[in-house]
N, C-alpha and C positions, 0 to 999 in steps of 0.2 A: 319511522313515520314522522315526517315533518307536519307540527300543528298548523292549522289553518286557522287566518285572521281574517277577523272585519276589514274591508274597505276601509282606506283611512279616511274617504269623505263621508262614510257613514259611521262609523265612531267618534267622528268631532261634531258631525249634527246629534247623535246621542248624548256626547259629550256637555252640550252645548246646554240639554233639555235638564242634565242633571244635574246642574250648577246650581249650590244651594238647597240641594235636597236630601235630607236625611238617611245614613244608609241601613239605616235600623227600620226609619220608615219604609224603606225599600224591600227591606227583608219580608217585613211584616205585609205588602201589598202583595208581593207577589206570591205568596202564601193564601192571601183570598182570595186572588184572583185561580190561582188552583184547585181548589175550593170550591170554588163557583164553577168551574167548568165540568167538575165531578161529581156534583149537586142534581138531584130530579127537577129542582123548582129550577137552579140556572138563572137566568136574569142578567141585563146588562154590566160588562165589563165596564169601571171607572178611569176615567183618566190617569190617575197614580196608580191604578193597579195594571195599565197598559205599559207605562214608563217603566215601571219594575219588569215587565218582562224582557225590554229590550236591553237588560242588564242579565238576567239568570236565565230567559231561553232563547234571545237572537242569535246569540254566537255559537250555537249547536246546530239551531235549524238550517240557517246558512252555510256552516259547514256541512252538515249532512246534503243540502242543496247543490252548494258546488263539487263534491263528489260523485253524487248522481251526474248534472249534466256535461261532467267530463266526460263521463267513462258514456255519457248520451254522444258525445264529441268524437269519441275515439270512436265509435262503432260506426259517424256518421260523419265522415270527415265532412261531406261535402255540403251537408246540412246546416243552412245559412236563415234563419228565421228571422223575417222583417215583424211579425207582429206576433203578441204576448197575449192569454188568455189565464190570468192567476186566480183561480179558485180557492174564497180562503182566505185572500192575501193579507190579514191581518195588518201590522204595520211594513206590510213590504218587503220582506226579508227575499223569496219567492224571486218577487222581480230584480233586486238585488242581484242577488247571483247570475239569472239569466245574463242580465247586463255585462256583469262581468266575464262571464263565458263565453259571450255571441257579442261581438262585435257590429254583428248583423242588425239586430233589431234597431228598429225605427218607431213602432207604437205598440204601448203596452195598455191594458184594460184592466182593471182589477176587480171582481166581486167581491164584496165585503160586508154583511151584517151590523156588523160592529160599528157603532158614531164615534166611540173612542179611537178605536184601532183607524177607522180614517182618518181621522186627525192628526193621529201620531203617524200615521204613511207621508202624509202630506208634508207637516215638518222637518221628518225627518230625510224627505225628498227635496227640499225647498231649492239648493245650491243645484241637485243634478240634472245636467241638459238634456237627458232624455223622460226619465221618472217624474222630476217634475210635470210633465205636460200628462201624466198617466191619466187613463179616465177610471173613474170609481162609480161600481154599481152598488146602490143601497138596497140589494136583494137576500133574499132567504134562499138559500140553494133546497132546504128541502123543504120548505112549500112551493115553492116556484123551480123547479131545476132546469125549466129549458132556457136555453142559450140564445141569445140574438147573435148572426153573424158567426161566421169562418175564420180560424188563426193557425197560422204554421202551427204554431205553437201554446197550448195546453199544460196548466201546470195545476197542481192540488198537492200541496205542500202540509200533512200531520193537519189534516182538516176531515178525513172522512170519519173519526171515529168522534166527530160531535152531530154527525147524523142520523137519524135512527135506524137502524138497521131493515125494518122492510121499507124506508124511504130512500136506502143506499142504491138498491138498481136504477133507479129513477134516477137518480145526480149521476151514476155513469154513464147511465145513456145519453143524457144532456153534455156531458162534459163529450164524451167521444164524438154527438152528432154535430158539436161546433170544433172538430180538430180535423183541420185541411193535411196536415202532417202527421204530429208527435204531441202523443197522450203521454204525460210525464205524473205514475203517481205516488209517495211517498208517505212514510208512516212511520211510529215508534218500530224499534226491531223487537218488538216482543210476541208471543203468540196474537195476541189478538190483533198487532196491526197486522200482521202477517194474512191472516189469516182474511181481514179484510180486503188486502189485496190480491190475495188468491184468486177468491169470489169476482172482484173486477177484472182480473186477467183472462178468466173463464167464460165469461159476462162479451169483453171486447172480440174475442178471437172468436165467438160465434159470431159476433156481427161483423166478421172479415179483419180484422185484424190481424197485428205481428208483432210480436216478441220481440224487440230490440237489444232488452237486457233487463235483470242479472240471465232472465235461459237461455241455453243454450239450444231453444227448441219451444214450437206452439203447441206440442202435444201437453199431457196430462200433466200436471207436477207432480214430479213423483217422492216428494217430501209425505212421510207414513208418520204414525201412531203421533207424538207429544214434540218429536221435530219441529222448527220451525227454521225459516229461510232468513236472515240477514246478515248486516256488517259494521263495520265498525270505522270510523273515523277520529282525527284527534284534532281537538284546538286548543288553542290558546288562551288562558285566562289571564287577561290585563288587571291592572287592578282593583279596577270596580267590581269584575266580576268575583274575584278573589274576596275583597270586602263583604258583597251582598251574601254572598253564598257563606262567607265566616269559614272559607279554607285555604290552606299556604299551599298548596300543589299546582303549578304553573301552568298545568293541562289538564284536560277531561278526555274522556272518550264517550262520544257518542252515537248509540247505536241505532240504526233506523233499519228499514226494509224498501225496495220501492221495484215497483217496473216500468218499465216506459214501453211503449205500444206507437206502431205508425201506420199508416195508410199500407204502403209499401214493405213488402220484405228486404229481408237485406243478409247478404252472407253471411254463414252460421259460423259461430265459433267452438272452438274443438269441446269444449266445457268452460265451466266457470268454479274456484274455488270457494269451495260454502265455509271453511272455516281454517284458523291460522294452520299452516304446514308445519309440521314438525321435520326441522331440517338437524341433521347430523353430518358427522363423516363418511360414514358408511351410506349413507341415504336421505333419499327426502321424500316424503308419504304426504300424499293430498287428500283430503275428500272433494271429489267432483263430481257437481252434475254435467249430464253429457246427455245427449242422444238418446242413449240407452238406458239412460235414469245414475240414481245416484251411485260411486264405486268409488275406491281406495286407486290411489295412483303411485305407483311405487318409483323413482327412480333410480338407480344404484351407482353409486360414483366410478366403477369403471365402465359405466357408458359417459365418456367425458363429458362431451358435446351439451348432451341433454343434461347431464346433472349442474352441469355450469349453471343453465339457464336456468332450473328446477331452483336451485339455490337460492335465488333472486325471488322467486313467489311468494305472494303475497295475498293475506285472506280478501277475496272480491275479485280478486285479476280474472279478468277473461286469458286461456290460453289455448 
C-alpha cells in the first residue's frame, strides 16, 4: 500500500502558517479542539486550534478523500465535473482533493460554519488558481440545510456526525436536492459513521438514486448484527506530523466509510471486498458483498488464471 501525501502546494501554505509556532502548543490545541467538538455545549473552533488540525487530521481526511473519489473515478471514467458543492468544508481539505482528482472542475463553493476554519481555507488556498476564487457560505447546515443552486458535484466530507441526528435527514435531502450528478458522502470507518451513512444511502435511493460505490447493488445492505462496512487507507506522516502527534512511525492508516450516490445508474460490479483477503499458496478467500448479499469467495491456485488475479486483491477493490 503506498502512503498517500499532501499536495506539495498545500503543505508549504501549511507549512508556511506554521512557522514559529510551538509544537507542544500544537499538541495541546488540537486536543481542545477535539474536545470541543465532542462537548454538548460545543462553541466556536479558535484560530490555533484550527491550525493544529491541519497538522494531526488533514493528512487523513485527504487521504481518506482521494481514495474515495478515485475508486468515484474508476466507476465513472467519463465523469468530468466542472462545479463543486463541499459540505463541511472546513479548512478545504474536501476541495483539495477534488481538485486533485478532476482536472475538470472550474468553480467550487464551500459551506462552512466555522470563521476560523474559513480563514484557514482561504490562506491555505491563497497561491491555488482554482481554490483561491472558491466561494464560502457562512451557513449552519442544520439549521438551514437547503441548498442554493445545482452542482455536478456534492461532497460532505466527516461532517455528518456533528449534526444531530433527527436534523440529519434534512441536510440529506438538501445535500442530494442541490446534486446535478454525484452525492459523495464520507465518515469515520467506525459503527457509528457507518451506520450514519447507511440511514443516508436508504434516505437517497428512495428519492431515486444510485449506488455508485462501495455496493455492489441499491438493494438493502445487507451488513447484520455489530458488522459494520469500511476501509482502510495509508499516509504519510512528514514530520510535523510525526512531531505534533509525538510518534516515529512514518505512516498511519486511516479508516473511514463513505458512499457515493448519482443521478444516473451505472454498470454494476461483480462485488466489492469488505475486508483484507487472506492470500496463501493454496488459496485466496474474500469476504464480498455482491448482489446476493454478503459470502466468502474462495479461489484455488489450480484455477491459474483467476487465482493470478485473486492474488493481487485488495481490501475496498471492486471486482
Amino acid at each position: 500500500m503506498t502512503p498517500r501525501l499532501l499536495p506539495p502546494r498545500l503543505a508549504a501554505a501549511r507549512d508556511r502558517l506554521l512557522e514559529g509556532v510551538s509544537r507542544r502548543s500544537l499538541q495541546q490545541q488540537a486536543t481542545a479542539l477535539s474536545q470541543r467538538y465532542r462537548s454538548v455545549a460545543g462553541g466556536h473552533a479558535q484560530a490555533n486550534e484550527v491550525l493544529a488540525y491541519t497538522v494531526t487530521r488533514m493528512p487523513a481526511t485527504y487521504a481518506a478523500a482521494t481514495a474515495v473519489l478515485d475508486e468515484l473515478a474508476a466507476r465513472l471514467p467519463d465523469f468530468a465535473p466542472a462545479s463543486l458543492l463541499d459540505l463541511g468544508g472546513g479548512p478545504g481539505t474536501m476541495a483539495w482533493a477534488v481538485a486533485t482528482v478532476f482536472d475538470s472542475l472550474a468553480a467550487v463553493t464551500s459551506v462552512e460554519a466555522e470563521p476560523a476554519f474559513r480563514t484557514l481555507a482561504a490562506q491555505l488556498a491563497a497561491d491555488h488558481p482554482l481554490l483561491s476564487g472558491a466561494e464560502c457560505r457562512a451557513v449552519n447546515l442544520e439549521q438551514h440545510p437547503e441548498i442554493a443552486g445545482r452542482y455536478d458535484l456534492v461532497t460532505a466530507g466527516f461532517m455528518l456526525a456533528e449534526i444531530a441526528a433527527a436534523r440529519l435527514p434534512a441536510v440529506i435531502a438538501g445535500a442530494w436536492a442541490a446534486t446535478s450528478g454525484v452525492l459523495v458522502l464520507m465518515e469515520p470507518g467506525t459503527p457509528a459513521g457507518f451506520a450514519r451513512l447507511r440511514a443516508a444511502r436508504t434516505q437517497v435511493i428512495a428519492a431515486g438514486g444510485h449506488v455508485i460505490a462501495p455496493c455492489p447493488h441499491d438493494t438493502d445492505c445487507p451488513m447484520t448484527g455489530t458488522d459494520w462496512c469500511h476501509f482502510a487507507v495509508r499516509l504519510a506522516r512528514d514530520r510535523e506530523h510525526r512531531q505534533v502527534k509525538a510518534v516515529e512511525a512514518p505512516f498511519e492508516d486511516e479508516k473511514y466509510a463513505y458512499v457515493v450516490l448519482a443521478r444516473e445508474p451505472v454498470t454494476a460490479i461483480a462485488g466489492r471486498i469488505l475486508r483484507p483477503p487472506r492470500i496463501g499458496k493454496v488459496d485466496v478467500v474474500a469476504t464480498v458483498c455482491g448482489p446476493a448479499g454478503i459470502a466468502e469467495r474462495r479461489v484455488l491456485s489450480r484455477q491459474r488464471g483467476e487465482y493470478r488475479i485473486a492474488r493481487d486483491w485488495r481490501w475496498g477493490d471492486a471486482i
